[in-house]
C-alpha positions in Angstrom: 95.3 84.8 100.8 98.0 83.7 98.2 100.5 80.8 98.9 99.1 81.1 102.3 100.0 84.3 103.0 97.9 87.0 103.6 98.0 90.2 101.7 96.4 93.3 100.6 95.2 93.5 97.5 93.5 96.7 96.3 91.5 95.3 94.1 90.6 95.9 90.6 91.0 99.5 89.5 89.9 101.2 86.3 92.4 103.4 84.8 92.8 106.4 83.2 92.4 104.2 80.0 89.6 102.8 80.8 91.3 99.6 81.3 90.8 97.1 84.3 94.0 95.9 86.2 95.1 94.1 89.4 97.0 95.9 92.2 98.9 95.7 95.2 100.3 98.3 97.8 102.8 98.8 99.9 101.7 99.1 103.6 103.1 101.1 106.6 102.3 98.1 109.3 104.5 94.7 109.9 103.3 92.9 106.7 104.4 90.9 104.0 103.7 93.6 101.7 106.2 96.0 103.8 108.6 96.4 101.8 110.2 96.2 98.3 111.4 92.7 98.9 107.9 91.9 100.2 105.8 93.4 97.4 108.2 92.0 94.7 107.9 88.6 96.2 104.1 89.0 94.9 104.6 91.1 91.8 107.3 88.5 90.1 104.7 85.5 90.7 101.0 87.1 90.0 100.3 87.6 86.3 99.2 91.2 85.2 100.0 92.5 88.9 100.9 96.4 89.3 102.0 98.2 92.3 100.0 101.6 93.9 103.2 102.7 95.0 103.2 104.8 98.4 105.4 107.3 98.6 105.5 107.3 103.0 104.8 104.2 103.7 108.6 102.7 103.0 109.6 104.8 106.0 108.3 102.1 107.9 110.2 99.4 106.9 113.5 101.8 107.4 113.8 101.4 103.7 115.0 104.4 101.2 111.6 105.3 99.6 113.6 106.2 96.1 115.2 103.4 96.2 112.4 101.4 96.3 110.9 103.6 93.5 113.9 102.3 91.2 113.0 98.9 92.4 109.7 98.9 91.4 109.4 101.3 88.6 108.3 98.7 86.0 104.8 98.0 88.0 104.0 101.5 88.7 101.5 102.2 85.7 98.5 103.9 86.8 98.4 104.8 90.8 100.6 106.6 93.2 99.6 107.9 96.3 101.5 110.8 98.0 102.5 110.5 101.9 104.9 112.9 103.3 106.2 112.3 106.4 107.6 115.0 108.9 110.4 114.0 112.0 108.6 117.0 114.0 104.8 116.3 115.1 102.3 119.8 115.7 100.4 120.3 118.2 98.5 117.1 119.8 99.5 114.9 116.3 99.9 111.0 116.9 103.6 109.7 115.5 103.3 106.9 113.0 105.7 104.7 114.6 108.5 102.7 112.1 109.5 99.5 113.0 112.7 100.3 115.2 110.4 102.5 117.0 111.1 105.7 116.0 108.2 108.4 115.1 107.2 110.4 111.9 104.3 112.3 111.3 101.7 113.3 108.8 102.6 116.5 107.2 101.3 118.4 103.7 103.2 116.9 100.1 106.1 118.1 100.0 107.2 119.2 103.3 108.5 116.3 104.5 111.5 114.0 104.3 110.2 112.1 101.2 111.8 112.6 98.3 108.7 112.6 96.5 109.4 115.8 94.1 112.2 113.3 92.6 109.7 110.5 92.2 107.2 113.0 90.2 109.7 114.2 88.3 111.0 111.1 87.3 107.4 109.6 86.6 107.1 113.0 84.5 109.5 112.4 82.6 108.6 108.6 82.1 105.6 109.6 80.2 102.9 108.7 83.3 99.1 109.6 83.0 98.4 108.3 85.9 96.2 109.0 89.2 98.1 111.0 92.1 96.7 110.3 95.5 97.0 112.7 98.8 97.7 111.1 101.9 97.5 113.0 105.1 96.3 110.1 107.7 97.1 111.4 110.9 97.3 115.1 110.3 95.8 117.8 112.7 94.6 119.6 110.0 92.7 118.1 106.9 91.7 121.1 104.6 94.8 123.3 105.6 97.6 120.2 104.6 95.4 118.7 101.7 95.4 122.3 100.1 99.4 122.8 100.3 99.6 119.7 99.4 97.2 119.9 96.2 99.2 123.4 95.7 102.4 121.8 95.9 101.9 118.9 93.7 99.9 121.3 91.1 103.3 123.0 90.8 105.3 120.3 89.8 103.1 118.4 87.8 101.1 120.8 85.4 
């Protein structure tokens, strides 16, 4: 809990450079860390805090993920995880449902509505060294969307 609030911290993470920091992530669920406004509310008071940005998760807040990117840039230094999102569900596939109640679903890096190629290219360009996660939580298919996705990303990143 901070200010009375509670929120997810991730912890403390080592880095690439072997150094030890404090971070907070954006979540896909009616929280105060929802959103940009939510997770800056935390970021501008907490000393040494850095955001594990999310690339999906903004959809659920109906907020534009790149915009949110621009937003919080500055505390992105050593973690992003990679969530696509797909308006079109396969097969027997549970929707992720956004806070207006509309559906996405889990789909391989890249093939989505996220403008996540943008993101990397930006972070690319910024100079980052930092870890790229995959996140494919709810998809019908593991090991066939974690390898397009690892595909994908290997692509545009090496």
């Amino acid at each position: 809990e901070y200010n009375g609030v509670k929120v997810a911290f991730n912890g403390i993470i080592t880095t690439n450079s072997g150094t030890q920091g404090v971070y907070i992530e954006d979540y896909d669920a009616d929280m105060p860390t929802k959103d940009t406004k939510g997770l800056l509310w935390y970021l501008e008071r907490v000393d040494d805090l850095h955001c594990i940005f999310d690339t999906g998760n903004f959809a659920y807040a109906l907020e534009d993920t790149l915009d949110a990117y621009k937003s919080l840039k500055s505390y992105i230094t050593e973690h992003i995880h990679l969530k696509d999102r797909a308006v079109m569900g396969l097969g027997n596939q549970n929707p992720m449902l956004l806070s207006d109640g509309s559906k996405t679903y889990a789909c391989p890096v890249g093939s989505g509505i996220i403008p996540i190629e943008k993101i990397l290219n930006d972070q690319k360009a910024s100079g980052f060294d930092g870890t790229l996660t995959i996140e494919l939580f709810g998809s019908c298919d593991y090991l066939g969307d974690t390898i397009k996705s690892a595909e994908w990303i290997k692509e545009r990143t090496i």
